[in-house]
PyMOL Python script that loads the backbone (N, CA, C, O; Angstrom):
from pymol import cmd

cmd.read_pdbstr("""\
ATOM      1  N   UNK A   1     119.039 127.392 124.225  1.00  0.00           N
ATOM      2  CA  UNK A   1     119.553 126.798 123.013  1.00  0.00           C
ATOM      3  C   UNK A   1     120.219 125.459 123.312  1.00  0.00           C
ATOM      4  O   UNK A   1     120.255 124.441 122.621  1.00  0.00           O
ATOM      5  N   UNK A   2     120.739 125.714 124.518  1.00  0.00           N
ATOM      6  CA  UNK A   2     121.863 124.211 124.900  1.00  0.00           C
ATOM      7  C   UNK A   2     120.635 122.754 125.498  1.00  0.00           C
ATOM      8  O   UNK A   2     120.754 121.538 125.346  1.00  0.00           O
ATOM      9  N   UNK A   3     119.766 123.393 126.037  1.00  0.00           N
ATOM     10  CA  UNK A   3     119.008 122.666 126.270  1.00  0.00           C
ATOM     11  C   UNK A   3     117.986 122.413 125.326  1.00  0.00           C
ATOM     12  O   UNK A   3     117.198 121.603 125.816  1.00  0.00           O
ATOM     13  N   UNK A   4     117.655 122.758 124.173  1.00  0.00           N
ATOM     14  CA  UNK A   4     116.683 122.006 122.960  1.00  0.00           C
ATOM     15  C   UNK A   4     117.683 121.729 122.185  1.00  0.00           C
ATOM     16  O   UNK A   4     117.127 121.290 121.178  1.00  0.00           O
ATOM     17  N   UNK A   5     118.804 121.704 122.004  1.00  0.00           N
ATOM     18  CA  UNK A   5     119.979 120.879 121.278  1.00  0.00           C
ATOM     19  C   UNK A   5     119.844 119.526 122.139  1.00  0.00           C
ATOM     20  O   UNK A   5     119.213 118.587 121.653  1.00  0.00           O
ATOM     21  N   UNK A   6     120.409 119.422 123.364  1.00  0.00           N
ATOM     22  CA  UNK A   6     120.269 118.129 123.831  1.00  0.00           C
ATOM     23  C   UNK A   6     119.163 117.195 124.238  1.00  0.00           C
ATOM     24  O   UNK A   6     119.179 116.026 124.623  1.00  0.00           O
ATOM     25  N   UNK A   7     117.839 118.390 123.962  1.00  0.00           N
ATOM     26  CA  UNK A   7     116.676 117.750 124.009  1.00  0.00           C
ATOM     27  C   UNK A   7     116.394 116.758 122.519  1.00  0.00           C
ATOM     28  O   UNK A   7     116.028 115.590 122.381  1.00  0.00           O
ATOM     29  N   UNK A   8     116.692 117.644 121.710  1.00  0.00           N
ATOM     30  CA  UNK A   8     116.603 116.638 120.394  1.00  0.00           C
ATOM     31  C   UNK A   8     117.547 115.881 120.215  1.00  0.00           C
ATOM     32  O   UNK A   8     117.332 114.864 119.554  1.00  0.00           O
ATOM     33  N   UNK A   9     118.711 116.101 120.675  1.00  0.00           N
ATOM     34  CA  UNK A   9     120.026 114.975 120.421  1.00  0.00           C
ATOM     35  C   UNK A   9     119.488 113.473 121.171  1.00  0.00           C
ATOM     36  O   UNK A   9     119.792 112.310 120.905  1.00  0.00           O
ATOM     37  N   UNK A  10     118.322 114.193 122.482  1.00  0.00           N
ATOM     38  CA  UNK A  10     118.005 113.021 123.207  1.00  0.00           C
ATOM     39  C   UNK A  10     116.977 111.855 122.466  1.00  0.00           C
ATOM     40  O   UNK A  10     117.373 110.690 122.428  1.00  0.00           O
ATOM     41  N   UNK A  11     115.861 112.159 121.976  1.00  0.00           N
ATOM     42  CA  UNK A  11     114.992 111.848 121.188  1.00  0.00           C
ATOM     43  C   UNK A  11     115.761 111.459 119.709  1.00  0.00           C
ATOM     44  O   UNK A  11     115.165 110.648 119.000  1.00  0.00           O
ATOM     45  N   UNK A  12     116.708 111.858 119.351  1.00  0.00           N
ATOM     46  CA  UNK A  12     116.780 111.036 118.089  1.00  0.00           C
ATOM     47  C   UNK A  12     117.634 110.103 118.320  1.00  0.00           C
ATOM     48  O   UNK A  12     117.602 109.115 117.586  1.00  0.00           O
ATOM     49  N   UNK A  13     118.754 110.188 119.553  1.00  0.00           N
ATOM     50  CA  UNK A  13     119.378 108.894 119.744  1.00  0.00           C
ATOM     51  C   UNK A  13     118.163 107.768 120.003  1.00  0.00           C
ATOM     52  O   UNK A  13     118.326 106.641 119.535  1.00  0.00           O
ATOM     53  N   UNK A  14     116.914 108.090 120.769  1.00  0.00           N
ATOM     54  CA  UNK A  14     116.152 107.367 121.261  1.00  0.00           C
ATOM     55  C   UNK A  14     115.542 106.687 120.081  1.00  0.00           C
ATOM     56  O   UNK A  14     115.468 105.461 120.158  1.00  0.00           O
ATOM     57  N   UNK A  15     115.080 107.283 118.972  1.00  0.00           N
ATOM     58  CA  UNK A  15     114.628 106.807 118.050  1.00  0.00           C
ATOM     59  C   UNK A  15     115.266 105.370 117.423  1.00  0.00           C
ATOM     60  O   UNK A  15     114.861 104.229 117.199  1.00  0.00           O
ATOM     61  N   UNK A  16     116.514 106.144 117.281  1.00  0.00           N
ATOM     62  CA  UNK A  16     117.589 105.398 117.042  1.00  0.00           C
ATOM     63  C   UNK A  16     117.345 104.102 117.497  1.00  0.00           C
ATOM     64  O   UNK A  16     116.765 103.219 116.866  1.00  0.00           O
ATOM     65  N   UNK A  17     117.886 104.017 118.798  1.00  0.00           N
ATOM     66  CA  UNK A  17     117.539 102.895 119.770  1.00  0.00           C
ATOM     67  C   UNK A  17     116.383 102.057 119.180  1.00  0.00           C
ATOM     68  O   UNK A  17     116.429 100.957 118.630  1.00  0.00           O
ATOM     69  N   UNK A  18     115.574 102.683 119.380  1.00  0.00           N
ATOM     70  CA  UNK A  18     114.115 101.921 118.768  1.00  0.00           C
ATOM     71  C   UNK A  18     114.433 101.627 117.866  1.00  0.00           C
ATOM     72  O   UNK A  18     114.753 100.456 118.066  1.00  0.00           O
ATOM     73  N   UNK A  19     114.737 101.983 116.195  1.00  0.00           N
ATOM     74  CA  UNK A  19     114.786 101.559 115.308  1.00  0.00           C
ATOM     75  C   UNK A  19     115.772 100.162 115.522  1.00  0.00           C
ATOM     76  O   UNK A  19     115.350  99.076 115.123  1.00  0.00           O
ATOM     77  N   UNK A  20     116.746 100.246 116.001  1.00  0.00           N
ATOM     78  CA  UNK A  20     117.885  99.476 115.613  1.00  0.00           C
ATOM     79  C   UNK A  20     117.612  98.175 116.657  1.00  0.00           C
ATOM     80  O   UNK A  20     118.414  97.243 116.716  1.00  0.00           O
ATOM     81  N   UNK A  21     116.234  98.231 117.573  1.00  0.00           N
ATOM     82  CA  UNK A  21     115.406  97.215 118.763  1.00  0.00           C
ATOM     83  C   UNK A  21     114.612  96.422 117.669  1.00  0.00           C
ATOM     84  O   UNK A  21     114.885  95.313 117.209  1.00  0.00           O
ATOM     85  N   UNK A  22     113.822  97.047 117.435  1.00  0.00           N
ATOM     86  CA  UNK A  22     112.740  96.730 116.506  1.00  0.00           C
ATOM     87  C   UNK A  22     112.262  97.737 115.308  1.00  0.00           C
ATOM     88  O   UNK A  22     111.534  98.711 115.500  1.00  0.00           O
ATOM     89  N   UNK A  23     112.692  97.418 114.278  1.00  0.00           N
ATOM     90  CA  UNK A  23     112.906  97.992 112.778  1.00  0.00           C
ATOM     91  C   UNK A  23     111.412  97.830 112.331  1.00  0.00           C
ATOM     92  O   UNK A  23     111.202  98.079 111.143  1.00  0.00           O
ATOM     93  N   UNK A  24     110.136  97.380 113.246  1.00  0.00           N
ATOM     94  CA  UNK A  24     109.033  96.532 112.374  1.00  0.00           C
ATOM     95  C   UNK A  24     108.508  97.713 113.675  1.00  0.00           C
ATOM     96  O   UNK A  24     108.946  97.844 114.818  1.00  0.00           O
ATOM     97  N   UNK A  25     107.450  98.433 112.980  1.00  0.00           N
ATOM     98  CA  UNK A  25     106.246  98.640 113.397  1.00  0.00           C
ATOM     99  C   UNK A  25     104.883  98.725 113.428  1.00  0.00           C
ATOM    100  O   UNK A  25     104.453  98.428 112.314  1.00  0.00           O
ATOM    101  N   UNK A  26     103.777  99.065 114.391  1.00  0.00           N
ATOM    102  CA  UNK A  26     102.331  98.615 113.640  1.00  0.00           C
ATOM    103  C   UNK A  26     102.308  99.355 112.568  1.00  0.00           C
ATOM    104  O   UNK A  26     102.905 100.395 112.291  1.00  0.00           O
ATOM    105  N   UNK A  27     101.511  98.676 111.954  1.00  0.00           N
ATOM    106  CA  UNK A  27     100.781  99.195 110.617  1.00  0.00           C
ATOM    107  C   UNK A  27      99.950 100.724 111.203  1.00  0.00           C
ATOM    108  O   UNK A  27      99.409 100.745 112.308  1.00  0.00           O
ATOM    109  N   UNK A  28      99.962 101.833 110.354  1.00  0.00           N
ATOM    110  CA  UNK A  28      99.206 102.667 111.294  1.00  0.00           C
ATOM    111  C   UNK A  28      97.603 103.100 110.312  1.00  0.00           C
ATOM    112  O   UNK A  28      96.597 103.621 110.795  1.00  0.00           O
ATOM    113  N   UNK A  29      97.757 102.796 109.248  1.00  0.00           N
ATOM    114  CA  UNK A  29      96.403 102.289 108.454  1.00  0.00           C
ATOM    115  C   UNK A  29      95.517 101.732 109.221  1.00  0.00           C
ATOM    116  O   UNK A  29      94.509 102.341 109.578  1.00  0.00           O
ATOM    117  N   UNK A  30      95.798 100.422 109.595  1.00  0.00           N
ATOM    118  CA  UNK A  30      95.333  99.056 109.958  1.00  0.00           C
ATOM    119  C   UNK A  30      95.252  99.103 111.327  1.00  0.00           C
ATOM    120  O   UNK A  30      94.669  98.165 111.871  1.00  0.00           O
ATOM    121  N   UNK A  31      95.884 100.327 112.275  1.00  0.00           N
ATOM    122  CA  UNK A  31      96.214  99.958 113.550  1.00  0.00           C
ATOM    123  C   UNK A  31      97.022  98.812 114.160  1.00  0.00           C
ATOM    124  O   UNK A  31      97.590  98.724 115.249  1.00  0.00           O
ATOM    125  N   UNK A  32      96.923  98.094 113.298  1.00  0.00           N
ATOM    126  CA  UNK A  32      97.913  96.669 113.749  1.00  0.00           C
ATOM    127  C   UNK A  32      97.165  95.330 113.359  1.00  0.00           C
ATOM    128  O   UNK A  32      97.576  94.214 113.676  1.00  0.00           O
ATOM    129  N   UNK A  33      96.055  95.574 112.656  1.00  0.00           N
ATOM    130  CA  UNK A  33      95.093  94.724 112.713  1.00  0.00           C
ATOM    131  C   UNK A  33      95.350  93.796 111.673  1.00  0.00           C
ATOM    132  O   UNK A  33      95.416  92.593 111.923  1.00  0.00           O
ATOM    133  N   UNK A  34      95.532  94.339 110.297  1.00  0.00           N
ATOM    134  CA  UNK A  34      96.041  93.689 109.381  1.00  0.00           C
ATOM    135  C   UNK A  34      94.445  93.364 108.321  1.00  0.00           C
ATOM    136  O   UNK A  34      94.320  92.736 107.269  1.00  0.00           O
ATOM    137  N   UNK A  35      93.581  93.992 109.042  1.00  0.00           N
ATOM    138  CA  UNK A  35      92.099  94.346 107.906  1.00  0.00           C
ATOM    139  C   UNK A  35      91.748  95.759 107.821  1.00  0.00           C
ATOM    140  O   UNK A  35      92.171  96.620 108.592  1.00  0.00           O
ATOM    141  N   UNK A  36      90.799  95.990 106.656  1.00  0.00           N
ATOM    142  CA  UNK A  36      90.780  97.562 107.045  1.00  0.00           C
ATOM    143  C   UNK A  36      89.060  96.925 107.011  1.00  0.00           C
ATOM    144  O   UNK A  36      88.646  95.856 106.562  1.00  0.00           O
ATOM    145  N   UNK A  37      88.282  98.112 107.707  1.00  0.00           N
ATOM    146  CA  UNK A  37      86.862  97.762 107.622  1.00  0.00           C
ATOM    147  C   UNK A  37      86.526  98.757 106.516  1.00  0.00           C
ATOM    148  O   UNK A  37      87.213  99.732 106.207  1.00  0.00           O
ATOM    149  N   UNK A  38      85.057  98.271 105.808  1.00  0.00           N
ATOM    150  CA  UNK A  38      84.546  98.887 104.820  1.00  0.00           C
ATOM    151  C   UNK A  38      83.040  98.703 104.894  1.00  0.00           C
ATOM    152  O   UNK A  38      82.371  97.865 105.497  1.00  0.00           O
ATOM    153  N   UNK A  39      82.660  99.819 104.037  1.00  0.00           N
ATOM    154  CA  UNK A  39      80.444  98.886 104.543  1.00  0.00           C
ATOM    155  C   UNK A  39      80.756  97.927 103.734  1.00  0.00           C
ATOM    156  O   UNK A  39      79.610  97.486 103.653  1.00  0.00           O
ATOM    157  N   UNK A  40      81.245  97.364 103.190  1.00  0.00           N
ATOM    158  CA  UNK A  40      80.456  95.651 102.504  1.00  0.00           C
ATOM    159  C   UNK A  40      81.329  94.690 103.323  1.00  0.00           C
ATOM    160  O   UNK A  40      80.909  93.533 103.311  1.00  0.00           O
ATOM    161  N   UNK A  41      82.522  94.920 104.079  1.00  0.00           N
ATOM    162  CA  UNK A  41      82.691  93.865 104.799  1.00  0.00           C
ATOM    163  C   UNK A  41      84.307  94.416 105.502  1.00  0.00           C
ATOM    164  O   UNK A  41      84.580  95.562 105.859  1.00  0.00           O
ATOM    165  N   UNK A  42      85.262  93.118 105.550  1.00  0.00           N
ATOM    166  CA  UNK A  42      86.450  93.640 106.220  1.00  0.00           C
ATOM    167  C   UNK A  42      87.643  93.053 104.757  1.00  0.00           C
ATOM    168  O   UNK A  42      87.464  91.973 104.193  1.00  0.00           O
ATOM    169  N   UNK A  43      88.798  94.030 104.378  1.00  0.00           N
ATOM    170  CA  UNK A  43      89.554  93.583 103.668  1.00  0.00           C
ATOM    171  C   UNK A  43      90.534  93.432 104.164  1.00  0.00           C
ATOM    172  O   UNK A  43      90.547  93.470 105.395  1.00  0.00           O
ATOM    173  N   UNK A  44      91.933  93.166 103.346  1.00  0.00           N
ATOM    174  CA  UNK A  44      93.387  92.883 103.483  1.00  0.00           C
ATOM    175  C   UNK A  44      94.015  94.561 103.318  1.00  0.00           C
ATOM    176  O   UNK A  44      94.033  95.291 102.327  1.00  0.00           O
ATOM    177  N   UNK A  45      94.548  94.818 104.866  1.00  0.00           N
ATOM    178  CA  UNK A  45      95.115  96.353 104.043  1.00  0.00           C
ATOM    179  C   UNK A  45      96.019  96.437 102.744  1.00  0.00           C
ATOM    180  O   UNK A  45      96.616  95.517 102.186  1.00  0.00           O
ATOM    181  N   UNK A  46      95.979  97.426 102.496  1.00  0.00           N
ATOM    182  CA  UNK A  46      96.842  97.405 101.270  1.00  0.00           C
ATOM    183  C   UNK A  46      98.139  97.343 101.755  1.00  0.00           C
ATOM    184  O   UNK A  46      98.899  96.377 101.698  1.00  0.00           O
ATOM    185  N   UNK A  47      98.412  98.799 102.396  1.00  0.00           N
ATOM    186  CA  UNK A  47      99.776  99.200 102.633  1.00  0.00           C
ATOM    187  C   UNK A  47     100.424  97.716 103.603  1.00  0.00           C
ATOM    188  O   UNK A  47     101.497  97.346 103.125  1.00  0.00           O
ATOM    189  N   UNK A  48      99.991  96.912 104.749  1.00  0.00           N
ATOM    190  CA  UNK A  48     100.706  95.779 104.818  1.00  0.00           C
ATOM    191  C   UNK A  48     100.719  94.885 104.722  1.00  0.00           C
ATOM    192  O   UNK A  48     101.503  94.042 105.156  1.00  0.00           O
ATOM    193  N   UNK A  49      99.394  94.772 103.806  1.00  0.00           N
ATOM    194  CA  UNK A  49      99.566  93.317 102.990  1.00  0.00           C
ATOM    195  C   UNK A  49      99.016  92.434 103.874  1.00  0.00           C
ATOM    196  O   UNK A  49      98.652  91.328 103.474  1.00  0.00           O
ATOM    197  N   UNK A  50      98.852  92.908 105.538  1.00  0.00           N
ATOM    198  CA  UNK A  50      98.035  91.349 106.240  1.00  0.00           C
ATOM    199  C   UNK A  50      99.051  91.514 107.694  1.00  0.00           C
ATOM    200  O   UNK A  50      98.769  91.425 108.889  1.00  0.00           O
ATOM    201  N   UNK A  51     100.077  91.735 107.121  1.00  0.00           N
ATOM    202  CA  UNK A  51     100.950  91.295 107.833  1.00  0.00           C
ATOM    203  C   UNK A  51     101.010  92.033 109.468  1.00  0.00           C
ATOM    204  O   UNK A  51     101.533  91.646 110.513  1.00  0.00           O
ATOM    205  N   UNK A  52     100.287  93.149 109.147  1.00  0.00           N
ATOM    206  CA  UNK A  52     100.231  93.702 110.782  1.00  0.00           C
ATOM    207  C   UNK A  52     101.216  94.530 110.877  1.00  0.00           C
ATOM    208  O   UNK A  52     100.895  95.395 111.692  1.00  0.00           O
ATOM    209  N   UNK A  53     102.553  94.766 110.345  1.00  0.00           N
ATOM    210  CA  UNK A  53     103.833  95.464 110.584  1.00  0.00           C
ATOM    211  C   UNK A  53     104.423  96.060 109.689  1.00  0.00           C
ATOM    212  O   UNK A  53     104.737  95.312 108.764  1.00  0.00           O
ATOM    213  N   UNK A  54     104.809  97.449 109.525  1.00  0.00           N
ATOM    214  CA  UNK A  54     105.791  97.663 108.072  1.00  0.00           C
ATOM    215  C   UNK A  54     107.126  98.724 108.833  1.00  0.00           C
ATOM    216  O   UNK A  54     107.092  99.454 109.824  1.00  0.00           O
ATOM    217  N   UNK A  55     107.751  98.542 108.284  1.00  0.00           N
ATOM    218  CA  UNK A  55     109.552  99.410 108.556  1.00  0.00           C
ATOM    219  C   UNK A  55     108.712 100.281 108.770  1.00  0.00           C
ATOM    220  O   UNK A  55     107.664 100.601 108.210  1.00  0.00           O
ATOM    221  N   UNK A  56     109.860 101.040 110.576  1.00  0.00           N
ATOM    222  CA  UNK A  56     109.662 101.817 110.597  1.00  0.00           C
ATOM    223  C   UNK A  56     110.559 102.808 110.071  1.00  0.00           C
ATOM    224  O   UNK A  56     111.669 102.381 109.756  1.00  0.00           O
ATOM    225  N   UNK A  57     110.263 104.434 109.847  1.00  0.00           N
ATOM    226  CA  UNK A  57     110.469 105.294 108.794  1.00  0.00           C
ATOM    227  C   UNK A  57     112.232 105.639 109.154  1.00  0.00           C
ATOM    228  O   UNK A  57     113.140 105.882 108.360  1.00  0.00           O
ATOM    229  N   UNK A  58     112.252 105.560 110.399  1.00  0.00           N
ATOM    230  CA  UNK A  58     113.923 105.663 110.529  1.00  0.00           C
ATOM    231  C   UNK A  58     114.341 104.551 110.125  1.00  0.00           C
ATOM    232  O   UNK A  58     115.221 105.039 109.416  1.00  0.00           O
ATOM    233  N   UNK A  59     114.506 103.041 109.912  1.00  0.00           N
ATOM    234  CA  UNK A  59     114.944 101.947 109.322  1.00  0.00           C
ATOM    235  C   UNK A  59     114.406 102.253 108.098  1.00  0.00           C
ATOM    236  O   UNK A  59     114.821 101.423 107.290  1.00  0.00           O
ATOM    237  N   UNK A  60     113.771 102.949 107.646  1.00  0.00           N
ATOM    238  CA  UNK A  60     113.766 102.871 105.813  1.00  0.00           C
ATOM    239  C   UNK A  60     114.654 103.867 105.513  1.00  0.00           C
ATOM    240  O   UNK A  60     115.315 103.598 104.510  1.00  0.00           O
ATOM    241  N   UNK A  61     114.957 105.122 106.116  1.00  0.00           N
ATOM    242  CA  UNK A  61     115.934 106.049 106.146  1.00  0.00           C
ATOM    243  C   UNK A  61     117.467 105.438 105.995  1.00  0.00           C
ATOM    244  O   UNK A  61     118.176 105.538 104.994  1.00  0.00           O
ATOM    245  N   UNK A  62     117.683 105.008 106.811  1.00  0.00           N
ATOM    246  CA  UNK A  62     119.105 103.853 107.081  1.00  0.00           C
ATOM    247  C   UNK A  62     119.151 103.301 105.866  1.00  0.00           C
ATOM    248  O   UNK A  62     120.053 103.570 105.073  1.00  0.00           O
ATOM    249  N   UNK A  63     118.064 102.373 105.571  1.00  0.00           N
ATOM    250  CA  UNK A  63     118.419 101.447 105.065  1.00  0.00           C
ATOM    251  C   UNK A  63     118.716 101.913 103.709  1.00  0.00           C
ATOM    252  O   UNK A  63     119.568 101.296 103.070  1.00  0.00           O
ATOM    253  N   UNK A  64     117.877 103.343 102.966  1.00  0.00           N
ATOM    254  CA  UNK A  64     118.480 103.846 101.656  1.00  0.00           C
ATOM    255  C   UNK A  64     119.489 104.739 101.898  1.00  0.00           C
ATOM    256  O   UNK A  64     120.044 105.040 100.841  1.00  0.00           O
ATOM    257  N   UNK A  65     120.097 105.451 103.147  1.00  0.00           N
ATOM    258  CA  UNK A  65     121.607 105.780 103.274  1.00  0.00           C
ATOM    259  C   UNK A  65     122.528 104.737 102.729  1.00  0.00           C
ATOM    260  O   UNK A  65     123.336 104.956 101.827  1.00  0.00           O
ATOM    261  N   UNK A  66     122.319 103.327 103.470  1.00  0.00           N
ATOM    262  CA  UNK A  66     123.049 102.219 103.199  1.00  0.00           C
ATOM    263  C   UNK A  66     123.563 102.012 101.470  1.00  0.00           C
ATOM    264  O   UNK A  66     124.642 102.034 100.877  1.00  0.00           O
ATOM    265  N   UNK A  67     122.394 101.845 101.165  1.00  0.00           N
ATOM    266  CA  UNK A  67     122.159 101.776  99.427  1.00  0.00           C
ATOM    267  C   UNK A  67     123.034 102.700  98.705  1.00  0.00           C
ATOM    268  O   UNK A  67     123.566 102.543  97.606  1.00  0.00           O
ATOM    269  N   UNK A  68     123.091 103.704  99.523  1.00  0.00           N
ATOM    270  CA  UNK A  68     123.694 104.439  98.639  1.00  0.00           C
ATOM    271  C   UNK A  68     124.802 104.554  98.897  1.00  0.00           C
ATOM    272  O   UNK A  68     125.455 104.875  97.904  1.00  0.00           O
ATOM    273  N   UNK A  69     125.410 104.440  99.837  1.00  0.00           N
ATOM    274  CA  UNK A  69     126.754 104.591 100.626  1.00  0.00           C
ATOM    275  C   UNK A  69     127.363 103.272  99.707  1.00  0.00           C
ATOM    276  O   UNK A  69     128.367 103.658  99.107  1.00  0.00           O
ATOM    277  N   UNK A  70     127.059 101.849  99.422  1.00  0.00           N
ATOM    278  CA  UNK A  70     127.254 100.881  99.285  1.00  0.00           C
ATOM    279  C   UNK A  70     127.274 100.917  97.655  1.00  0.00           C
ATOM    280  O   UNK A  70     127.916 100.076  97.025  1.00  0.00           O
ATOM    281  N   UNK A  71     126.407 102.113  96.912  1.00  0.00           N
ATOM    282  CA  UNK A  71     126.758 101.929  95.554  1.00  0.00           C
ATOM    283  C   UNK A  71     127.500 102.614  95.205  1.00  0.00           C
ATOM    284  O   UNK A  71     128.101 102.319  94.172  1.00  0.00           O
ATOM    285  N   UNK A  72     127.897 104.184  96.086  1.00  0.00           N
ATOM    286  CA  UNK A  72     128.707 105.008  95.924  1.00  0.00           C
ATOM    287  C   UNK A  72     130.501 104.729  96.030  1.00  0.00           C
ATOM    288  O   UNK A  72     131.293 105.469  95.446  1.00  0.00           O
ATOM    289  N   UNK A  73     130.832 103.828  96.671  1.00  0.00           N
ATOM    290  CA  UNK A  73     131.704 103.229  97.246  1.00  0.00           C
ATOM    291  C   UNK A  73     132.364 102.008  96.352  1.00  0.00           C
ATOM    292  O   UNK A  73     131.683 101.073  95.929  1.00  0.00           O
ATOM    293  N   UNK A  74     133.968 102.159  96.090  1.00  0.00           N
ATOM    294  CA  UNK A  74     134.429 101.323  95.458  1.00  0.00           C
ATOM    295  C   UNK A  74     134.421  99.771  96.200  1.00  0.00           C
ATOM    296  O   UNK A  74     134.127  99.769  97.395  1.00  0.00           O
ATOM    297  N   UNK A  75     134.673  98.691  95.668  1.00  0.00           N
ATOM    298  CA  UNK A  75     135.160  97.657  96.205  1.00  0.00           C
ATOM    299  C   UNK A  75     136.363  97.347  96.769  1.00  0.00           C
ATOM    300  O   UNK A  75     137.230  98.048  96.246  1.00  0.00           O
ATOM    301  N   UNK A  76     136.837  96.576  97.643  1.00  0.00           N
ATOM    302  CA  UNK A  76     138.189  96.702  98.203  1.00  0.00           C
ATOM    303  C   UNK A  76     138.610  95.192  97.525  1.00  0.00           C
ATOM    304  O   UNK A  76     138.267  94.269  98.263  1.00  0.00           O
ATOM    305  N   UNK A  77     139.175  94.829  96.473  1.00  0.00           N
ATOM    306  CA  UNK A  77     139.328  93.901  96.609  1.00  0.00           C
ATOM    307  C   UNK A  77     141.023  93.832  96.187  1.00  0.00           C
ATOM    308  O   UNK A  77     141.327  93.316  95.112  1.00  0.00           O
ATOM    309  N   UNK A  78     141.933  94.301  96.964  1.00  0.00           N
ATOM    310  CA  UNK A  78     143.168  94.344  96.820  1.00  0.00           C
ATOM    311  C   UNK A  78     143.723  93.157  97.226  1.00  0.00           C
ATOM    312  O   UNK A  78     143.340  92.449  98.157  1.00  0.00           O
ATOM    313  N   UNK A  79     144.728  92.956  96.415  1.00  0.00           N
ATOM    314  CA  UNK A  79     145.263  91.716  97.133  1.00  0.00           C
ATOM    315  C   UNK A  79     146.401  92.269  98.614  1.00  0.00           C
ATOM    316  O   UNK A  79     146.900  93.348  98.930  1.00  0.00           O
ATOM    317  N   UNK A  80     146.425  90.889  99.199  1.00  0.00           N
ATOM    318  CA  UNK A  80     147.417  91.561 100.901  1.00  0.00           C
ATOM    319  C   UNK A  80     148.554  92.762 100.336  1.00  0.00           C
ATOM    320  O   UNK A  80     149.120  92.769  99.243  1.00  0.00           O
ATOM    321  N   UNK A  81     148.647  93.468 101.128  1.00  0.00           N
ATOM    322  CA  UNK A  81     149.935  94.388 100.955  1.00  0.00           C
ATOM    323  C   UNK A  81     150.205  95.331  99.979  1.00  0.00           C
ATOM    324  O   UNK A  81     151.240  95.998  99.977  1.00  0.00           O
ATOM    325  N   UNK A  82     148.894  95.466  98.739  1.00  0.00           N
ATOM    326  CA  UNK A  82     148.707  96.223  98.034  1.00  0.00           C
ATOM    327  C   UNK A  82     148.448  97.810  98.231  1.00  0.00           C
ATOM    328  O   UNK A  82     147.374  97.892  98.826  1.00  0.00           O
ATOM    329  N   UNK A  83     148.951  99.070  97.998  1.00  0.00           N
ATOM    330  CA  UNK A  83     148.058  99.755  98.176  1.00  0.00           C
ATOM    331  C   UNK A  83     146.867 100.154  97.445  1.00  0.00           C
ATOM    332  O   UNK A  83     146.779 100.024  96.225  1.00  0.00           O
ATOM    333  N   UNK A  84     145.717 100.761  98.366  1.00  0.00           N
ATOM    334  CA  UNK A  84     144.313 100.832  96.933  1.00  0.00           C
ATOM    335  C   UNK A  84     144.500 101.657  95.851  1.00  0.00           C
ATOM    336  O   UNK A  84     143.584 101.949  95.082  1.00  0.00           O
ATOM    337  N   UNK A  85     145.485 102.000  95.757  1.00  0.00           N
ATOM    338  CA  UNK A  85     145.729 102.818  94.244  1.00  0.00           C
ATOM    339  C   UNK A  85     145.900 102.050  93.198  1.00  0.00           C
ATOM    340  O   UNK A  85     145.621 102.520  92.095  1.00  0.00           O
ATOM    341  N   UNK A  86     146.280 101.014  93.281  1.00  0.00           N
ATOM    342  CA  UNK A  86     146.943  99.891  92.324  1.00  0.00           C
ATOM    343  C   UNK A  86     146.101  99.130  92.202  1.00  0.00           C
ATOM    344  O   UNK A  86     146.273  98.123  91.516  1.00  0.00           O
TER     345      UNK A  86
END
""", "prot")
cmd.dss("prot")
cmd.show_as("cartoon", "prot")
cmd.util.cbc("prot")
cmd.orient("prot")
């Protein structure tokens, strides 16, 4: 038990890491290519638009924690020495 606890604690810090290195990964549609092939010829993938890269799924995770943490959350805009009750 102690050891697949810290096996996954290991891997999601790692993820982590990755995400917070590089937030952009290949396209996995496209492979990275940024066309998809078809019989009449080669197009623009949909899902990245060309671009070769889209968030990866732990940075889209974050990033709507954020959203929400950030709408859930009052503003601080007290003046010095105030407390936030007032």
């Amino acid at each position: 038990m102690l050891l697949t606890s810290a096996t996954l604690l290991l891997a999601l810090s790692g993820y982590a890491a990755l995400c917070m290195a590089s937030p952009f990964g290949p396209c996995r549609k496209c492979s990275g290519t940024g066309l998809r092939e078809l019989r009449k010829g080669a197009k623009t993938c949909r899902r990245c638009h060309g671009r070769r890269r889209r968030l990866r799924i732990g940075t889209r995770a974050y990033n709507a924690w954020r959203r929400t943490h950030a709408a859930g959350t009052r503003p601080t805009t007290n003046p010095k020495g105030a407390p936030p009750w007032r």
